[in-house]
N, C-alpha and C positions, 0 to 999 in steps of 0.2 A: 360712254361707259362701256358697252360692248367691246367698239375698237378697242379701248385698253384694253380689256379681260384677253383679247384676241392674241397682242402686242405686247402683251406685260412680261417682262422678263421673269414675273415669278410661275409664270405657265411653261411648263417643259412640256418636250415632244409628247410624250404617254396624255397628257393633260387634251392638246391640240388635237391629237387622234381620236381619243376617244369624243370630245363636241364634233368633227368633224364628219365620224362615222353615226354618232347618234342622227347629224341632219342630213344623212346620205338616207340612213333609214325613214325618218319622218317623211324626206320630201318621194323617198322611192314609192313609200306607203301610200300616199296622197295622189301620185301619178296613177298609180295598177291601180287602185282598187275604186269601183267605183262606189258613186256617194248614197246609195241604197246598200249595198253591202257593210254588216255589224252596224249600220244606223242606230238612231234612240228617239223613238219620238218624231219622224218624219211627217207620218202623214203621207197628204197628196198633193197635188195641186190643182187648187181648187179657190176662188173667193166667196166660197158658200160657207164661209167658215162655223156658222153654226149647223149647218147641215152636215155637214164629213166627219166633223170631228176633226178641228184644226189643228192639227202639228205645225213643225219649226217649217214645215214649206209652205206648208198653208197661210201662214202668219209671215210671211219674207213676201209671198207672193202678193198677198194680199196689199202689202205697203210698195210693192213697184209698179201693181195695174189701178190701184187709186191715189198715192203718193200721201197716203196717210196711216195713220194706225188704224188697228181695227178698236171696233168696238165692242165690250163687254169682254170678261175674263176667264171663259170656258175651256176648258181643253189645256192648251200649249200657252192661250192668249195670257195668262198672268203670268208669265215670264216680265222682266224690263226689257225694253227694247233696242237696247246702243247695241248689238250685236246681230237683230234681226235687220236696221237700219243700216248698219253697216254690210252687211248682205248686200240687201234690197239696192245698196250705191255699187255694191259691187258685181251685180245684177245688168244693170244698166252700164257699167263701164263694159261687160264681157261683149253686150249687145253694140259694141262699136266695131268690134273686132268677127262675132260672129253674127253673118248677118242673115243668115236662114233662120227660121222661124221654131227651130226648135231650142226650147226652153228650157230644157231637160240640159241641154250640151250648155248654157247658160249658165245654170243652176251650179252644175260643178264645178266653174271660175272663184264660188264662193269660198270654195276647201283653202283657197289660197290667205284668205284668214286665217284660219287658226293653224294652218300649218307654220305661217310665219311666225304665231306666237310660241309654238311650240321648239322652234327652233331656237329663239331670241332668250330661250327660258336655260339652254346651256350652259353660255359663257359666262351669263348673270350669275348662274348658278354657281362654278367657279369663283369667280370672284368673292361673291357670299360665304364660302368657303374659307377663303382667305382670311376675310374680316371677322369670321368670328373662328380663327386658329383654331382650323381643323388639323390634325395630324398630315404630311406630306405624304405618308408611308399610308393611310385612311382615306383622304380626299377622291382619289381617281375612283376608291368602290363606290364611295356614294352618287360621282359620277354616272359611275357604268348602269349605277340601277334605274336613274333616270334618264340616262341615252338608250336604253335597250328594255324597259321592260314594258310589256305590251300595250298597257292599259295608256301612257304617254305619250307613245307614237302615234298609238290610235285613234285618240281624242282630237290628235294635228290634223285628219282627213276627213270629221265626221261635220254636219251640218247642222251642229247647236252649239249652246252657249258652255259648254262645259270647259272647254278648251280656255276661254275670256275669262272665265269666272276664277279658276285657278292659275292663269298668270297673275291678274291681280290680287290674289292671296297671297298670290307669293312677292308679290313686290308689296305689300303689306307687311309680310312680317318683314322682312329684310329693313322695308323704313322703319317700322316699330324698333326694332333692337339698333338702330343706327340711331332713334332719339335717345333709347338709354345710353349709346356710348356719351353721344353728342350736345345732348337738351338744348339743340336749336330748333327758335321756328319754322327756317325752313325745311326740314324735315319733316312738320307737324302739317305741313301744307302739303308737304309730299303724301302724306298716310292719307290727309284726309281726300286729295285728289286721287290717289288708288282707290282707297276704299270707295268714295264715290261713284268711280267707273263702275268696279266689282259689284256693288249693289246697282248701278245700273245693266247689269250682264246678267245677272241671277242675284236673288233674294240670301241663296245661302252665306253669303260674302257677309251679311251680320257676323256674323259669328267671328266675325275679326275685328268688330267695335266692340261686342265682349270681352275678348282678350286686352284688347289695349286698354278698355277702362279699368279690368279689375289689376292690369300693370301700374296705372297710375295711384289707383286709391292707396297703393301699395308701398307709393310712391308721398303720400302725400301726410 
């Protein structure tokens, strides 16, 4: 799906430039800045997690020096985990490549997560666009405010789950309004495997089985 958005001859050059510059900035952003700086929720690193006051390093850390979750849900720990997990794998792959002992220079291999999703959230985007006939002359601004306004790029470089949780919202609604075009199953498998990751990434992603039931009762 990406390649086409990329490929599609209904994408003109203005279209191309601007996803093109939006992941010039994400990935620029993600290089310079390091992963303490505009953080949310860090913490330290530490596996005393009920001692410190466990943040999202604390909770990453915790699952690559034990290979488990932590226990009990204090602090950062009631997050879901496919995102600290996905870390903690990504943690250990850096440690292939970086093989001095600092953990710190590790730890920022992570950002390559959500920068990626941040990126992958353009062309989608576009295309989304497409499918629910957005004006041509309209399209590119709504573009431009998700390739360049801060709060987006910034979330591609940071070290939680916020970055996860709203890609899968938005590939939520897009399957949601792609079953009211369509009313196929496979779509309905689609929402429900979005929405499953999204509430596996953060809690707040309910709020997208809200919307889809009260579309269906609506429906029904």
């Amino acid at each position: 799906e990406i390649s086409a958005c990329l490929v599609g001859s209904e994408m003109c050059i203005r279209d191309r430039l601007i996803i093109f510059a939006g992941i010039i900035m994400r990935v620029g952003y993600t290089i310079y800045t390091h992963m303490f700086v505009r953080g949310n929720d860090l913490g330290e690193f530490s596996t005393n997690i009920h001692e410190n006051g466990c943040g999202h390093l604390g909770y990453i850390y915790y699952i690559v020096e034990n290979g488990k979750l932590p226990d009990g849900n204090s602090y950062q720990l009631y997050h879901p985990p496919l995102y600290h997990i996905l870390s903690a794998i990504a943690v250990q792959i850096a440690g292939i490549f970086i093989h001095s002992g600092d953990m710190q220079s590790k730890f920022e291999f992570i950002q390559i997560i959500n920068c990626t999703l941040a990126c992958i959230m353009l062309p989608m985007l576009r295309n989304f666009l497409n499918e629910i006939y957005v004006d041509k002359k309209y399209a590119p601004w709504a573009m431009a405010i998700v390739a360049f306004f801060p709060t987006f790029y910034q979330m591609g470089g940071r070290l939680n789950n916020d970055m996860a949780v709203t890609f899968f919202m938005f590939l939520c609604i897009v399957n949601t309004y792609r079953w009211y075009r369509k009313r196929d199953m496979k779509t309905v498998v689609y929402i429900a495997l979005c929405f499953g990751l999204g509430m596996m990434s953060k809690i707040s992603c309910g709020i997208m089985a809200v919307s889809y039931t009260h579309l269906r009762a609506h429906e029904t």
